[in-house]
C-alpha positions in Angstrom: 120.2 224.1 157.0 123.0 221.5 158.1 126.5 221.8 155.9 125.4 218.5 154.3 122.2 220.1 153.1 124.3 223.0 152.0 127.1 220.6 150.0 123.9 218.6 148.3 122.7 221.8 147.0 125.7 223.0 145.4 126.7 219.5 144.1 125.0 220.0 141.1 125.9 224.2 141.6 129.8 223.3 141.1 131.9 223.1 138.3 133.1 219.5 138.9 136.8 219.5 138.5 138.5 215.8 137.1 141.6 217.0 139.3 143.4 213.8 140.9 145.3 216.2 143.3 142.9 216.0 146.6 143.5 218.3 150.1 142.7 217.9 153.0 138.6 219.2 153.8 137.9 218.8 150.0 134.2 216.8 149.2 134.4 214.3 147.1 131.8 211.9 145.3 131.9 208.3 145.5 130.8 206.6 142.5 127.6 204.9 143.9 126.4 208.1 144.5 124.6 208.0 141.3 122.4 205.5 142.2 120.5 207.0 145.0 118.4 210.2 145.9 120.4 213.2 144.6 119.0 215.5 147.7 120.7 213.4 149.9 124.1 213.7 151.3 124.5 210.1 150.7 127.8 209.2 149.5 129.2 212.5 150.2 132.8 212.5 152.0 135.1 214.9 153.2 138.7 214.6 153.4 140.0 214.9 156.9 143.4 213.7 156.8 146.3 211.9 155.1 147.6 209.2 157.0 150.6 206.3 156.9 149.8 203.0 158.6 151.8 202.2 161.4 153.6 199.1 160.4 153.0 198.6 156.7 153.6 202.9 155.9 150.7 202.3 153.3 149.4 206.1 152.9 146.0 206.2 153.7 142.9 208.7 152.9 141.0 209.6 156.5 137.4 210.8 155.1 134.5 211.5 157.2 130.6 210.6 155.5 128.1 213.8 155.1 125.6 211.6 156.3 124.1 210.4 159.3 125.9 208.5 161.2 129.1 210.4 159.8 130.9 207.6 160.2 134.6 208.1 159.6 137.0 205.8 157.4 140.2 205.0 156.2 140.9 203.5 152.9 144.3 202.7 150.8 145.4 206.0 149.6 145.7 203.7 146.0 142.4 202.2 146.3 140.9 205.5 146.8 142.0 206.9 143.7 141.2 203.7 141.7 139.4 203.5 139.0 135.8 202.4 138.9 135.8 198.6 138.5 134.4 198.3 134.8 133.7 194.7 135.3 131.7 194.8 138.4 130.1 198.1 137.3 130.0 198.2 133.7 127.1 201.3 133.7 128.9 203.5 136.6 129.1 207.4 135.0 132.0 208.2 137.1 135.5 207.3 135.8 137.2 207.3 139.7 136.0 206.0 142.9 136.1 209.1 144.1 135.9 212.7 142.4 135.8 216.2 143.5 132.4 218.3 144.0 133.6 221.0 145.5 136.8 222.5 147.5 136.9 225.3 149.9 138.3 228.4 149.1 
């Protein structure tokens, strides 16, 4: 069994924490996730890193998809602890872009 097939099964397992206060290897939920397959991996991230742009300082959040390909991303460290656009998703669950499932001990 892969580590995504092991962080899909305990998804549901965890007692899902509303902390805002993410580290560094923490897996977080994006809000979409809800609308596709729940055995999936899909739109599973770990954090990787903390990061400050180069010219601008902007902090940035370095997180890496559970899923195939595993692509790796960088988003504004702001815009990844947004809220979920009410507007342009008036019937998302999730309150934040991006929530916690599950930290490692």
């Amino acid at each position: 069994m892969t580590s995504a097939e092991n962080v899909t099964k305990n998804v549901s397992a965890e007692n899902r924490s509303e902390t805002r206060d993410f580290h560094v290897g923490d897996i977080v939920r994006h809000f979409k996730r809800e609308y596709v397959n729940q055995d999936t991996a899909e739109y599973l991230y770990r954090i990787v890193a903390f990061a400050g742009h180069t010219e601008t300082g902007e902090r940035l959040v370095i997180y890496e998809a559970l899923y195939p390909p595993y692509k790796v991303c960088a988003r504004p460290y702001d815009m990844f602890m947004s809220p979920v656009d009410r507007i342009k998703y008036p019937d998302a669950a999730q309150k934040y872009r991006f929530e916690l499932v599950h930290r490692p001990a």
